[in-house]
C-alpha positions in Angstrom: -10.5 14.1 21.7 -7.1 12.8 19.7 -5.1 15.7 21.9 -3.9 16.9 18.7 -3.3 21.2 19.2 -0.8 22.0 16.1 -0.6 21.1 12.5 3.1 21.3 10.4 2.6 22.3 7.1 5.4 21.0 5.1 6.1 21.5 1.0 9.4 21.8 -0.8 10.6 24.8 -3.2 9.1 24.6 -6.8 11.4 24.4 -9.8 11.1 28.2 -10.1 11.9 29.0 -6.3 14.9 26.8 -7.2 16.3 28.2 -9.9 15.7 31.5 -8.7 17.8 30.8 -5.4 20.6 29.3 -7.6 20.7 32.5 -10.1 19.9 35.2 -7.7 17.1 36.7 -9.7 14.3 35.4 -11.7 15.3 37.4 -14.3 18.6 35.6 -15.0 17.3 32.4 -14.1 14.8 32.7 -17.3 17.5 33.7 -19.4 19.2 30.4 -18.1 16.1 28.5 -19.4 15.2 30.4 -22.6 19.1 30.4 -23.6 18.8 26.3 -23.4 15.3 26.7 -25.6 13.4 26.1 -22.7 9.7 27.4 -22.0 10.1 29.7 -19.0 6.4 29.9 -19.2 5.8 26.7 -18.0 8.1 26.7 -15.0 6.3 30.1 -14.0 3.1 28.6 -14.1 3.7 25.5 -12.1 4.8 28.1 -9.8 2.1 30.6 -9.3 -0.8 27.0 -9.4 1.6 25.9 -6.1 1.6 29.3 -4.6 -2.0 29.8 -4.9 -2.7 26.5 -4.0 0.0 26.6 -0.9 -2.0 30.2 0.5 -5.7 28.8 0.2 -4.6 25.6 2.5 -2.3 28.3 4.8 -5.7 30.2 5.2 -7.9 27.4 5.8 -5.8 25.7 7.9 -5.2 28.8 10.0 -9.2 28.7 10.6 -9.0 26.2 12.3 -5.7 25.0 14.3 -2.6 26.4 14.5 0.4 25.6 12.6 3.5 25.9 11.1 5.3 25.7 7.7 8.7 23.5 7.7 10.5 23.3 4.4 11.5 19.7 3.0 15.3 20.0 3.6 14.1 20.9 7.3 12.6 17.7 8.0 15.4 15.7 9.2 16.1 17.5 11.9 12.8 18.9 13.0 11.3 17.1 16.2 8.1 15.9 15.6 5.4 15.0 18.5 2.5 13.3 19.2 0.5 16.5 19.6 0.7 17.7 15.7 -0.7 16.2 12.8 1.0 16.7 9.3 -0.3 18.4 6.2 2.0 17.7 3.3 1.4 20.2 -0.2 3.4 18.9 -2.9 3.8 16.1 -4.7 3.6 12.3 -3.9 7.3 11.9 -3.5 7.4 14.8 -0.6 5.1 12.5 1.2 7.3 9.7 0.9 10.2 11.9 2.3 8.0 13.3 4.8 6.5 10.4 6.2 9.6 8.7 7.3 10.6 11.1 9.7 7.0 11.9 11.1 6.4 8.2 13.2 2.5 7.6 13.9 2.2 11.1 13.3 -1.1 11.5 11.4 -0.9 12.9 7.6 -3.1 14.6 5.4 -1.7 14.6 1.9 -3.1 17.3 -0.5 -2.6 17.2 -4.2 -1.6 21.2 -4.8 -2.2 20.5 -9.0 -4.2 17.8 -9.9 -3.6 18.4 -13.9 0.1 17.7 -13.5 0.6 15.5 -10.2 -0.5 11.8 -10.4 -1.2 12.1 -6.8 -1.4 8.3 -5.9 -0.3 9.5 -2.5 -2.7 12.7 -2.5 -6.2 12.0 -1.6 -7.5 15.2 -0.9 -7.1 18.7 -2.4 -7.2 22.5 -1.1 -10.7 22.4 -1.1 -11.8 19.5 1.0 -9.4 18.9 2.8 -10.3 20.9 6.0 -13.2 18.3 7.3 -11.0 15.7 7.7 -8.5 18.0 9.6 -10.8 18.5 11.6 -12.2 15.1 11.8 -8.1 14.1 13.0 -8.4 16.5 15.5 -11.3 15.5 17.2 -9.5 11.9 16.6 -12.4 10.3 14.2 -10.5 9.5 11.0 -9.5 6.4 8.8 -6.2 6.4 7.8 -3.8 3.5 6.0 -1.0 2.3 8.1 2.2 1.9 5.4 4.7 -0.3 6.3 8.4 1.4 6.2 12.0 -0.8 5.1 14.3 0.1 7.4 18.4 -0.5 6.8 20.4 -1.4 10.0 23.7 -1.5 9.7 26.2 -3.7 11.9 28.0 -0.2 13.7 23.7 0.5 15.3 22.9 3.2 11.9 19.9 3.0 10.8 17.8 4.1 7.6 13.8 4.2 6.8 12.7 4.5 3.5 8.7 4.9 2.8 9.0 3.8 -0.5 12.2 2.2 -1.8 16.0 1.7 -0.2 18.9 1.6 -2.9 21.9 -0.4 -1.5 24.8 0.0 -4.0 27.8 2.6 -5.3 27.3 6.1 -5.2 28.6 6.6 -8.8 27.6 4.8 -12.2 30.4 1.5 -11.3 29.8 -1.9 -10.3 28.7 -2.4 -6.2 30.2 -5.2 -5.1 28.9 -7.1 -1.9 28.1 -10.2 -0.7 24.0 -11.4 -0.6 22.3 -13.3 1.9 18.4 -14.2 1.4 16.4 -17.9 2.7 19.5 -19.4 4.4 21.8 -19.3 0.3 24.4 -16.5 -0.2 25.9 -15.4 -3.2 28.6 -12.3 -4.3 27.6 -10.1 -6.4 28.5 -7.4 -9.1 25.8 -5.2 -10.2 24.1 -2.0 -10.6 23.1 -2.3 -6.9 20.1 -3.3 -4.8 16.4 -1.4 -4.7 14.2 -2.9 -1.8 10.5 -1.3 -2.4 7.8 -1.2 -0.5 4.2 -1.7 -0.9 3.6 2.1 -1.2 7.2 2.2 -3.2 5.9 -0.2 -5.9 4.2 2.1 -8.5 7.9 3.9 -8.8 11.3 2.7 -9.3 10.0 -0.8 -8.7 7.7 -0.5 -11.6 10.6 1.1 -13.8 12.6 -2.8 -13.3 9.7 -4.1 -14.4 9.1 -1.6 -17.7 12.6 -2.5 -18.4 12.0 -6.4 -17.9 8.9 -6.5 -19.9 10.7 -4.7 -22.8 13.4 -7.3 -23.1 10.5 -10.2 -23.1 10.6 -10.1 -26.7 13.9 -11.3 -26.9 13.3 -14.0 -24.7 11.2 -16.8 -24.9 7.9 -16.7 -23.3 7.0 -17.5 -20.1 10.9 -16.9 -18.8 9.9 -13.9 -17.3 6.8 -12.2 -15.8 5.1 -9.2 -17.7 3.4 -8.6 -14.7 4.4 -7.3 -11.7 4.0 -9.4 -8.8 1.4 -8.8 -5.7 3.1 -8.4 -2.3 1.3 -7.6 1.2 1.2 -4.3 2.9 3.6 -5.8 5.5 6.0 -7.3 2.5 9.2 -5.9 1.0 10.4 -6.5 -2.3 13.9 -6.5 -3.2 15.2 -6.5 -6.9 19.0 -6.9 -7.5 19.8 -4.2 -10.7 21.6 -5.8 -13.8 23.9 -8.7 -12.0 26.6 -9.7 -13.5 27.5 -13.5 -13.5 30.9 -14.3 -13.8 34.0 -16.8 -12.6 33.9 -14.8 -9.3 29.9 -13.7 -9.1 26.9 -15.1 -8.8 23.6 -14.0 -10.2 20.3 -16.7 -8.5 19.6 -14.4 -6.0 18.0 -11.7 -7.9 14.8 -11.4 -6.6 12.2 -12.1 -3.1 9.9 -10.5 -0.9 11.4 -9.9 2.6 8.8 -9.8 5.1 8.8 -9.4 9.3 10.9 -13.2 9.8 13.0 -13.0 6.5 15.3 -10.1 6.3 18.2 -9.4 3.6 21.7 -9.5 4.7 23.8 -7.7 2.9 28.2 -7.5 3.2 29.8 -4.7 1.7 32.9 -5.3 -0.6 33.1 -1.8 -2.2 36.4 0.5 -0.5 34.8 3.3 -1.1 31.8 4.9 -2.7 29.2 2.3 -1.1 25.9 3.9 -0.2 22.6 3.2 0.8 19.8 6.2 0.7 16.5 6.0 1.2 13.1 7.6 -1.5 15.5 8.4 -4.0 17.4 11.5 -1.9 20.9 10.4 -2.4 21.5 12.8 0.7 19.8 11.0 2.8 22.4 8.3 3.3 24.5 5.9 4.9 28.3 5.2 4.1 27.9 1.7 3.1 32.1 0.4 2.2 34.0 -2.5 2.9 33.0 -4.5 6.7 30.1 -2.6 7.1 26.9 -5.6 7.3 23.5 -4.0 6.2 19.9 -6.1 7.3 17.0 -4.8 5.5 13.7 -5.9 6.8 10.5 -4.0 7.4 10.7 -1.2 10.1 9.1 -1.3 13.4 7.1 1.7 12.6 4.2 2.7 10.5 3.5 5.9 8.7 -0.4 6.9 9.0 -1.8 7.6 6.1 -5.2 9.8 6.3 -7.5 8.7 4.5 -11.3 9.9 2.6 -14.3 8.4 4.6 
């Protein structure tokens, strides 16, 4: 037996759960939409798919193992233990956001609307996804162990990201900082720093890349790859964002894979206003300004995955 005795449920608000909470009523909150020509319709359908979706997994899990539901925003501060496993309803980036915080913490992800989530990250859905919550329990499961980047900063802070870390200026200016990758250092001035991992690179990685094959045609071929590169499970990527070369900047070091022996360094030069944040929460973050010294390497710990079989 695994030893597991509870499961956390956790999912975020929908759209309309938001809106409703920011206009006090639904009511106003679809006069906000339709005033904006908006379909209302849609945002109330998303919402009742979830909420039907969210009850049939609340009532099958509740069959079998007991549990409790923690909101998104809770998850920082909730302590997890080795006794729970995780089921996550929502969509892929709630696992990401999830799975950080969780350790080796098995999770079950469950696509709650397969006609408008992707669910790269969602193997299973409210109908099949009790037998292998029950299969976790009695600790005969498969599962995928994801490496995490993890951001340490010089004053002991530290940051995990499942998919993706951005190291640059919390507002649309240049970050300024100094680079450090294979033993060469440079100073840059750019748009900032996104370090992706293996799980990270079907989204803001791939968007560098969408943008890089779109300039191709202005360049000549073969200067830059179409394709996005393979890296290993236990590999980071890092991509520097638009540097700018200049008398005082550099601009080589604008790509690598980091792995367990070949961190990034990384010296802020920004006053104020620098920033690292992890999965695209920008409040989930570290003050990142001038003498703070960032390394960004793969993370000690593992996120388990559950997977079909």
């Amino acid at each position: 037996m695994s030893g597991i005795d509870y499961a956390i449920l956790v999912r975020n608000k929908t759209r309309l759960e938001q809106l409703v909470e920011r206009f006090n009523t639904k009511g106003q909150a679809q006069f906000y939409i339709e005033s904006l020509g908006g379909e209302f319709a849609e945002y109330e359908e998303e919402n009742a798919r979830f909420q039907e979706s969210f009850s049939l997994v609340q009532r099958r899990l509740s069959s079998v193992i007991k549990n409790k539901v923690v909101e998104r925003a809770f998850l920082p501060s909730f302590l997890f233990n080795p006794q729970q496993l995780v089921v996550v309803v929502g969509q892929d980036g709630l696992v990401a956001n999830t799975a950080k915080y969780v350790g080796g913490i098995p999770i079950i992800a469950v696509n709650p609307d397969q006609e408008r989530y992707d669910g790269v990250l969602l193997p299973f859905t409210p109908h099949d996804f009790l037998p292998v919550v029950q299969r976790v329990v009695a600790g005969r499961y498969h599962a995928r162990e994801a490496s995490l980047a993890e951001a340490r900063l010089n004053d002991g802070q530290r940051l995990l990201a499942f998919n993706d870390l951005f190291i640059g200026a919390a507002s649309h200016v240049s970050a300024r900082y100094r680079i450090g990758y294979q033993g060469e250092e440079e100073n840059h001035s750019s748009s900032g720093i996104i370090v992706s991992t293996k799980s990270g690179a079907t989204g803001w990685l791939s968007s560098i890349f969408n943008m890089t094959a779109g300039m191709s045609q202005f360049l000549d071929p073969g200067e830059l790859p179409l394709t996005q590169p393979a890296f290993a499970e236990t590999e980071l990527m890092f991509v520097v964002r638009e540097a700018f070369l200049s008398k005082r900047t550099q601009a080589s070091l604008a790509a690598g894979i980091l792995d367990e022996e070949e961190p990034l360094i990384i010296e802020s030069f920004m006053p104020t206003n620098g920033v690292i944040f992890s999965d695209g929460v920008e409040t989930d973050f570290l003050h990142f300004n001038s003498g703070a010294i960032a390394t960004i390497g793969v993370a000690p710990e593992k996120a388990r995955l559950v997977e079909r079989g």
